[in-house]
C-alpha positions in Angstrom: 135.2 -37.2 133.3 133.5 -34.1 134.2 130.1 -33.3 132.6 129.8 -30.2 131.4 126.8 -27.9 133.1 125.7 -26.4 129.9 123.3 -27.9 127.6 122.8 -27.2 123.5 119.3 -25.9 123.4 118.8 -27.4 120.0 115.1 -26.8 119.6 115.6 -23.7 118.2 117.8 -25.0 115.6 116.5 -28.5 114.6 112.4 -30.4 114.8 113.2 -32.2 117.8 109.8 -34.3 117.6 110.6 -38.1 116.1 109.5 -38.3 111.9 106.0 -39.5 112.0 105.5 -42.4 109.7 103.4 -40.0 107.7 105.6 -37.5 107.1 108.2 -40.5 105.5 105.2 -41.0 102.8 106.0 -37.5 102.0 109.4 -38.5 101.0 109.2 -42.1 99.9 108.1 -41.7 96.2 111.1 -39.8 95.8 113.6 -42.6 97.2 111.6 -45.4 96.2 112.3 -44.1 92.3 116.0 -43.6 92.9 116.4 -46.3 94.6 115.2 -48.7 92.7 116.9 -46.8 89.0 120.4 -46.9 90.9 119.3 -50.5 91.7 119.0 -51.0 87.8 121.9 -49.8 87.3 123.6 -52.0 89.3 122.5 -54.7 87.2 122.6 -53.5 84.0 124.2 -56.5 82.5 121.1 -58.4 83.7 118.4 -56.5 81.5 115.9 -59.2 81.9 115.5 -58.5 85.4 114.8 -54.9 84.9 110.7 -55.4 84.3 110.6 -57.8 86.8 112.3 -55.4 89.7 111.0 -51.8 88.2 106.7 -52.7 87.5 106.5 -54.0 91.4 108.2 -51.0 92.2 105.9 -48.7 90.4 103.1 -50.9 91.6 104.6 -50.0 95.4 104.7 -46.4 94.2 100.8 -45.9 93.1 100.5 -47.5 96.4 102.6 -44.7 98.5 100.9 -42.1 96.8 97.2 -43.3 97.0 98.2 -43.7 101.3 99.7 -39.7 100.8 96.6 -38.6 99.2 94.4 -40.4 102.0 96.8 -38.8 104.3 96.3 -35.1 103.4 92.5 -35.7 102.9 92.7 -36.6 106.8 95.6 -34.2 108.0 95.9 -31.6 105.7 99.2 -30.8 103.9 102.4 -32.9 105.1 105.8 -31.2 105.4 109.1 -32.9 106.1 112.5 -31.2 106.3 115.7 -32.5 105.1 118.2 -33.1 108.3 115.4 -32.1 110.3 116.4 -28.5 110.2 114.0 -25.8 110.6 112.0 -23.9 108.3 112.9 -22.2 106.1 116.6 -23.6 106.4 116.0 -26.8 105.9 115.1 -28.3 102.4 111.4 -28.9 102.7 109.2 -31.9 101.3 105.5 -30.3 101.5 102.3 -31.7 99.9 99.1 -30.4 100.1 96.1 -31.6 98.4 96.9 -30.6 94.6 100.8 -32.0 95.0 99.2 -35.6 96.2 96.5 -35.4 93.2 99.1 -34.8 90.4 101.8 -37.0 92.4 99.4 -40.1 92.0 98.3 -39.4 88.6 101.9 -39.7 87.7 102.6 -43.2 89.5 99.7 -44.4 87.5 100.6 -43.1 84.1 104.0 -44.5 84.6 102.5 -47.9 85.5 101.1 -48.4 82.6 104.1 -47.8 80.8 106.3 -50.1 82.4 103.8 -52.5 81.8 103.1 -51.0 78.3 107.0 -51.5 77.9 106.9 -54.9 77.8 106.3 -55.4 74.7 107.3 -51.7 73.2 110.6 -51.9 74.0 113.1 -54.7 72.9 116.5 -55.9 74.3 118.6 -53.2 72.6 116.2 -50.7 74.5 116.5 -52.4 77.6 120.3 -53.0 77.5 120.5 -49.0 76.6 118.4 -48.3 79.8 115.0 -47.5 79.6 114.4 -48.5 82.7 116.4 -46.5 84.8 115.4 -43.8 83.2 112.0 -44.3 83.7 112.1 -44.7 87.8 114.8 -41.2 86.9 112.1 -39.6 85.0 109.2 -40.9 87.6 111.5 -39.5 90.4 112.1 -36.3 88.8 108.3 -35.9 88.2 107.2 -37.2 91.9 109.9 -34.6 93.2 108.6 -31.9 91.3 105.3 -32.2 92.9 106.2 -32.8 96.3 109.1 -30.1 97.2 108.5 -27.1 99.2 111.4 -25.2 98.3 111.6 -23.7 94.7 115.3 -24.3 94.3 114.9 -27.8 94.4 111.8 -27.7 92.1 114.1 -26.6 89.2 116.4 -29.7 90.4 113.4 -31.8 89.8 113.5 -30.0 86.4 116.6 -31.2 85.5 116.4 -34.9 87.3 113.2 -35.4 84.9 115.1 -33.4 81.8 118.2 -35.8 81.8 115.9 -38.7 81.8 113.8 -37.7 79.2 116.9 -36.9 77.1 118.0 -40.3 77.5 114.5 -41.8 76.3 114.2 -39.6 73.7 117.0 -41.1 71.7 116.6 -45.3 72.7 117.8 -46.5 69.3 119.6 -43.8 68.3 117.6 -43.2 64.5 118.3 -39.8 62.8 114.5 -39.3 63.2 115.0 -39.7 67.2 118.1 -37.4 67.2 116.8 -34.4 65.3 113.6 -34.4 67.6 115.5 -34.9 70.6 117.5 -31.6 69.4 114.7 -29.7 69.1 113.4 -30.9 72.6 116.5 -30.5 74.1 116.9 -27.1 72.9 114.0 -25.3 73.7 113.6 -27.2 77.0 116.9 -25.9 77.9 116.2 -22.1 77.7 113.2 -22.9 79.8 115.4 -24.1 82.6 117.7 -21.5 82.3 114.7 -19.0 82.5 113.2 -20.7 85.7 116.9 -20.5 87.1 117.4 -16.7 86.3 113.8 -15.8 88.1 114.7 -18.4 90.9 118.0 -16.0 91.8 116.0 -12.8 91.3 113.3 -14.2 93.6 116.3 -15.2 96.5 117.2 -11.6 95.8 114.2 -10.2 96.6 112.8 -12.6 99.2 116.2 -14.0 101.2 114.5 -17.2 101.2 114.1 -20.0 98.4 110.9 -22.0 100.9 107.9 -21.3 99.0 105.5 -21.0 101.6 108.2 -18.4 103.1 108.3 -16.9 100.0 104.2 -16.8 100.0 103.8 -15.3 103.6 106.5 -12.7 102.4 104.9 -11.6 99.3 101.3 -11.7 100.9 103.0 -9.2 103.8 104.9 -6.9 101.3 102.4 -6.8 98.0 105.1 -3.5 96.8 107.4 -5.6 96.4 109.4 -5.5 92.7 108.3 -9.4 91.4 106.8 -8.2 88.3 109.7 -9.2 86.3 110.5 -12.8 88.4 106.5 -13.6 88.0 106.7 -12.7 83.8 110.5 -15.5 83.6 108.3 -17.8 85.5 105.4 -17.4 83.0 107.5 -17.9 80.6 109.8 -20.4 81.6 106.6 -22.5 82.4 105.3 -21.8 79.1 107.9 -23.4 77.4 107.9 -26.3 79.5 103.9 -27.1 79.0 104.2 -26.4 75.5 101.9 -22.8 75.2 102.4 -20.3 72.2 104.6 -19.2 70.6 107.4 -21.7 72.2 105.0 -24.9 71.5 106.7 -25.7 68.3 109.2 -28.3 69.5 106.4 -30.7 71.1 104.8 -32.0 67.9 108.5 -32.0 66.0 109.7 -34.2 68.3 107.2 -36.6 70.5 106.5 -38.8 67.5 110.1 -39.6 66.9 111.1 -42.1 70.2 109.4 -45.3 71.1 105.2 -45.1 71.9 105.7 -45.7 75.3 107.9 -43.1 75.8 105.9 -40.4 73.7 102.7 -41.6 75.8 105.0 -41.0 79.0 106.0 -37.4 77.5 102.8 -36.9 77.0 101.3 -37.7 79.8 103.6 -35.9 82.0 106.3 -33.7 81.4 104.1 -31.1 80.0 101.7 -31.3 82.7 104.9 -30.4 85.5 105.0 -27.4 84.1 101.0 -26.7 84.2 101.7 -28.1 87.9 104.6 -25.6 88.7 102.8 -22.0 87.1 99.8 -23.5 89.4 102.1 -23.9 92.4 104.0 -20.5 92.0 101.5 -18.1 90.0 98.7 -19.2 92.3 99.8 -19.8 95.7 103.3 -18.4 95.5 103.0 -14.6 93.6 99.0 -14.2 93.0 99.1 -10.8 92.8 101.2 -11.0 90.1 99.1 -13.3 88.7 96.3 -11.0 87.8 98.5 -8.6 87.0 99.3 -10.9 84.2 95.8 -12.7 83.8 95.5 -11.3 80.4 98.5 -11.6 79.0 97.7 -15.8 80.1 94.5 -15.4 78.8 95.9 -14.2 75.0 98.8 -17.0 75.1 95.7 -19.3 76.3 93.6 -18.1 73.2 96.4 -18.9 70.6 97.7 -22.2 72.2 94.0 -23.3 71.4 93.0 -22.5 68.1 96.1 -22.5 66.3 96.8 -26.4 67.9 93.3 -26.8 67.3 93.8 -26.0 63.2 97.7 -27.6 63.3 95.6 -31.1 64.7 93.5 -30.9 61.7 95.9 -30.2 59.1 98.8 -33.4 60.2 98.9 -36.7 57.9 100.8 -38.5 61.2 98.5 -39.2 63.6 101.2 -39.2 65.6 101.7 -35.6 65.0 97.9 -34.7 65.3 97.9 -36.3 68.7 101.3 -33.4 69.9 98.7 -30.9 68.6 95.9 -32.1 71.1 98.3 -32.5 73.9 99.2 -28.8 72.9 95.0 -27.9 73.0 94.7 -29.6 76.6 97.7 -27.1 77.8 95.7 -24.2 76.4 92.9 -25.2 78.3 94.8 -25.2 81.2 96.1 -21.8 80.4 92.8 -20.7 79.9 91.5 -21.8 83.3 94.2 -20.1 85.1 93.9 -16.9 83.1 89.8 -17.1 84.4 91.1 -17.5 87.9 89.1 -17.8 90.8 87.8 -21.4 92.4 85.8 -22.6 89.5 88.6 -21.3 86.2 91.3 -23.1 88.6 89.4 -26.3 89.4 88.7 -26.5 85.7 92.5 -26.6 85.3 93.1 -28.9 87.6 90.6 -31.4 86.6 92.0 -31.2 83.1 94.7 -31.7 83.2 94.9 -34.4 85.9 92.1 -36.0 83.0 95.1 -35.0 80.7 97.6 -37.1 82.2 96.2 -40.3 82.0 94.1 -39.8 78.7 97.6 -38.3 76.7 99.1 -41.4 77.7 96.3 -43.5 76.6 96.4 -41.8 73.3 99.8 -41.8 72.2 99.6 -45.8 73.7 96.4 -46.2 71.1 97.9 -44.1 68.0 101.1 -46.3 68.5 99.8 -49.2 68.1 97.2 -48.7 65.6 100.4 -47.3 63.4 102.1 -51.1 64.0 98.4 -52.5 63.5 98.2 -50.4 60.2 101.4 -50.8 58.5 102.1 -47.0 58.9 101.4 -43.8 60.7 100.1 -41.8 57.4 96.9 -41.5 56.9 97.7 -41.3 53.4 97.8 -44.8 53.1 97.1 -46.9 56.2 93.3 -48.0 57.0 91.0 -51.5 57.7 92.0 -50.9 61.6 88.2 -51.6 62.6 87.7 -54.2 60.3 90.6 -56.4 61.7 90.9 -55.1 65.3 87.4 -54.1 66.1 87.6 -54.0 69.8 90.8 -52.2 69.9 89.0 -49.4 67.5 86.3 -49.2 69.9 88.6 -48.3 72.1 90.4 -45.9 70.1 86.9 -44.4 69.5 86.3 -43.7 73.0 89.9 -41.6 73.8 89.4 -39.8 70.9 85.4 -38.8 72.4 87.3 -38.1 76.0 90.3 -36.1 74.1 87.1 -33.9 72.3 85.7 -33.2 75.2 82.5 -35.4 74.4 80.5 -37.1 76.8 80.1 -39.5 78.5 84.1 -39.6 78.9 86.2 -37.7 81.4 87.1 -34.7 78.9 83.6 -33.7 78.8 83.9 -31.7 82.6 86.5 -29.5 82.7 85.7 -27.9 79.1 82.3 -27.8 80.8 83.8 -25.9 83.9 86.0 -24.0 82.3 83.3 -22.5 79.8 81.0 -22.0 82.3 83.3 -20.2 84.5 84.8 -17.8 81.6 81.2 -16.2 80.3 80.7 -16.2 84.5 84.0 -14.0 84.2 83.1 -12.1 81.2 86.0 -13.4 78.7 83.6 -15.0 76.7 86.5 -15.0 74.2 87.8 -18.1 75.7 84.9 -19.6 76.0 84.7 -19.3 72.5 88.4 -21.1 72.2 87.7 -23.7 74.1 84.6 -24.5 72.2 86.3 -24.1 68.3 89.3 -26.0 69.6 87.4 -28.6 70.7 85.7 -28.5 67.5 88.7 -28.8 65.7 89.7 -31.6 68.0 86.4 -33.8 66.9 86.9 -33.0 63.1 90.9 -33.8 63.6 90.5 -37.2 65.7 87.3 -37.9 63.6 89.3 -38.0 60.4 92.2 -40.3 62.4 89.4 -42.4 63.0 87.3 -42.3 59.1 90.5 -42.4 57.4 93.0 -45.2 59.4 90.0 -47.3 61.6 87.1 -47.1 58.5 88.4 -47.3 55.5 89.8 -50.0 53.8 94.2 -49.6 54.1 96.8 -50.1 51.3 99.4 -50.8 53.3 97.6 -53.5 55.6 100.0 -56.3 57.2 99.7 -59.6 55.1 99.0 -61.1 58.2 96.8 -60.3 61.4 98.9 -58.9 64.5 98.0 -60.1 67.5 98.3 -57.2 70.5 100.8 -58.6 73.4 98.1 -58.7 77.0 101.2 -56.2 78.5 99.8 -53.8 76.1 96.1 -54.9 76.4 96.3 -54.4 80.0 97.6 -50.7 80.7 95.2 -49.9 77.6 92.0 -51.6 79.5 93.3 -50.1 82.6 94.0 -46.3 81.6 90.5 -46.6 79.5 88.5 -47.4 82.7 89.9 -44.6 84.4 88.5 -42.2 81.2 85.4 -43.7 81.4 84.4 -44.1 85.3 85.6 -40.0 85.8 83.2 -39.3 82.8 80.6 -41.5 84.1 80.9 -40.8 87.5 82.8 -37.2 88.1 81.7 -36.5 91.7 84.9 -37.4 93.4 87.4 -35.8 91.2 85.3 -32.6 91.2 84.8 -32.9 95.2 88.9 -33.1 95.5 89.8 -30.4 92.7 87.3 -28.4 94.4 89.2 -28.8 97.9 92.8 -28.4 96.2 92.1 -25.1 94.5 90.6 -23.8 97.8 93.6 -25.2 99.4 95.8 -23.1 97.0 94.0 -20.2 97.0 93.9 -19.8 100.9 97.3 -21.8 101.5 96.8 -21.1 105.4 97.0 -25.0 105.8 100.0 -25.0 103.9 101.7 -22.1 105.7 101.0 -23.9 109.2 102.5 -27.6 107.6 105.9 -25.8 107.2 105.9 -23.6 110.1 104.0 -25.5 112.9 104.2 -22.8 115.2 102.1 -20.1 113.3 105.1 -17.6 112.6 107.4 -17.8 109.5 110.9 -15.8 110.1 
């Protein structure tokens, strides 16, 4: 058989180089999480194996992401392409420095729940699959901060949306299905939002790779994206909770299980703090201080209205939405200030954010079963009967009021400093009544259902399951040691904002060769 003469140059085409094992890391949270949900599925007759296959693999997963985040310390970002394909036609996995912070505080807050579920959740939860929507919701989350195309960041929209939708309603109350309306409602314009601008933005750009999309912008600033940076504002509004669209977050994360709440709100509304970081900052920033004020307002109301709607709610469960709602508005706020200190401060919070809203809703769960009740109203005697657990409490509700010596205490700190720095001493002034209204609000949790004596206290003493003592322990170490010692988180936020804000790094990760098409 003749050979033919002619040879496919494919190096034009296609990465030729072999996939580095680093650049799999990249792309192995991602299939570890599916893999292992389609793996529960699989078995889904065999609940009781479910724990015992998904906690190693989460275990596995804080593992991948810790070696990622050593790996772009060391390297710089990461990028991997889909079918090896070229930029910007193949689909790109690209993590820089703020992708592999957020990715890893995610793989630890949904550690501790899986563990946390051990106890939380029963057999009808398990048989109805909490599970695999867990490693789905994990996977969604992971894939959200690890993509470098902006396409398949909506996807990871969705991937974590159907998950939560399913976790939302495990046991099926009329409590858990009016909330999960609610959620399901709002959430949804918000994708439909982020999908509208993502089209306008292809339009405009030819191109849905976000450092493409960044080089593009940065070389054409007349460009009409205006209009696709104001959807994005507001689609990621919606998803993180801000004002006016923040109504459905405290109406519906106190209806599902306490594990699932802590997971909600731990994480989903910091994806879309992530994704207005990712797009506003890096992506569009000259929209963004076109629209710095406009942040800036939305930041001011999130605040102090959460801030009073904390202070006026019975159910602690609800008061505890409203503080998730006061950490997005400090986000907000930091992004609105701008510059590297405003956007470290919102970085640092809300990576603090993620694991200290999971810690909380874990805490005001199980003080409600400890208590009899979740109104404070009636419940009480918590510290009498469970006085180490109420020391506990004590201390997230100090981190969550931005009170030292606990990890809540620096970013408010930052973010103060760097708004009178900026001359919007405005929000300074939010930050510092909200938090105000934080203390009083988590002060009264604590007079009225640890101090006082309760009417509705359990005839007998509960004892607290070690799967719930441990992720409790665990998450409340992390609190303290980052308030204690904050040097290395503020060292790394430091280096991701610069990283963002001069995405030069990130440009040459996806296009090796210096030139984007």
């Amino acid at each position: 058989m003749a050979v033919s003469a002619h040879q496919t140059d494919l190096s034009a085409a296609l990465i030729m180089a072999p996939t580095s094992l680093t650049e799999w890391l990249v792309v192995l949270p991602v299939v570890t999480c599916i893999t292992i949900g389609a793996v529960l599925m699989m078995i889904r007759k065999h609940t009781v194996w479910h724990p015992l296959i998904a906690i190693p693999a989460l275990v596995f997963l804080v593992v991948i992401d810790s070696m990622l985040l050593y790996a772009v310390l060391k390297y710089g970002p990461i990028t991997m392409v889909a079918g090896k394909w070229l930029p910007p036609f193949g689909i790109a996995f690209t993590v820089d420095l703020m992708g592999a912070l957020f990715a890893l505080a995610a793989a630890i807050a949904g550690l501790a729940g899986g563990v946390f579920a051990l106890g939380d959740i029963n057999k009808s939860g398990r048989r109805y699959g909490f599970y695999p929507f867990l490693m789905l919701l994990i996977a969604g989350v992971s894939g959200a901060f690890l993509t470098g195309d902006i396409f398949n960041l909506y996807v990871w929209f969705e991937v974590l949306l159907i998950s939560s939708f399913g976790m939302l309603i495990l046991g099926s109350t009329h409590e858990q299905l009016d909330g999960a309306m609610k959620y399901a409602v709002l959430n949804l314009i918000g994708t439909t939002l982020f999908l509208i601008a993502v089209a306008f933005i292809y339009a405009v750009f030819g191109t849905l790779n976000m450092a493409d999309i960044a080089i593009k912008a940065r070389a054409a600033p007349a460009l009409p994206t205006a209009t696709i940076a104001a959807l994005f504002v507001l689609a990621f509004s919606m998803k993180a909770a801000a004002f006016p669209v923040n109504f459905w977050l405290p109406a519906s994360y106190h209806t599902p299980r306490t594990v699932v709440s802590a997971l909600f709100g731990g994480l989903l509304t910091k994806v879309g703090v992530y994704a207005l970081l990712r797009v506003m900052v890096m992506i569009l920033p000259a929209d963004l201080s076109a629209l710095s004020s406009i942040i800036g307002i939305v930041a001011f109301l999130t605040m102090a209205l959460a801030g009073l709607g904390a202070i006026a709610q019975h159910d602690i469960r609800r008061a505890v939405g409203y503080i998730v709602i006061v950490g997005i508005g400090n986000c907000l706020a930091g992004v609105a200030i701008g510059g590297v200190e405003g956007l470290q401060g919102a970085l640092f919070y809300a990576l603090h954010s993620m694991i200290l809203m999971t810690l909380l809703y874990f805490l005001t769960g199980l003080a409600g079963k400890l208590a009899g009740g979740f109104s404070l109203n009636s419940i009480g005697g918590i510290y009498r009967r469970y006085p180490v657990f109420a020391g506990i409490s004590l201390g997230a509700f100090f981190a969550a009021a931005g009170l030292p010596p606990f990890s809540g205490f620096w970013p408010k700190a930052i973010l103060v400093r760097a708004s009178v720095d900026s001359g919007t001493w405005w929000l300074a002034a939010a930050i510092l009544f909200a938090g105000f209204c934080s203390t009083i609000a988590l002060g009264r949790i604590f007079l009225l259902a640890y101090w006082r004596p309760g009417e509705a206290e359990p005839a007998e003493r509960i004892r607290i399951p070690l799967s719930e003592w441990v992720p409790i322990i665990a998450l409340s170490a992390v609190v303290v040691a980052f308030g204690v010692y904050p040097e290395p988180l503020l060292r790394v936020t430091d280096l991701a904002v610069q990283s963002i804000l001069s995405p030069e790094g990130y440009f040459l990760s996806v296009f090796p060769s210096g030139s984007a098409p």
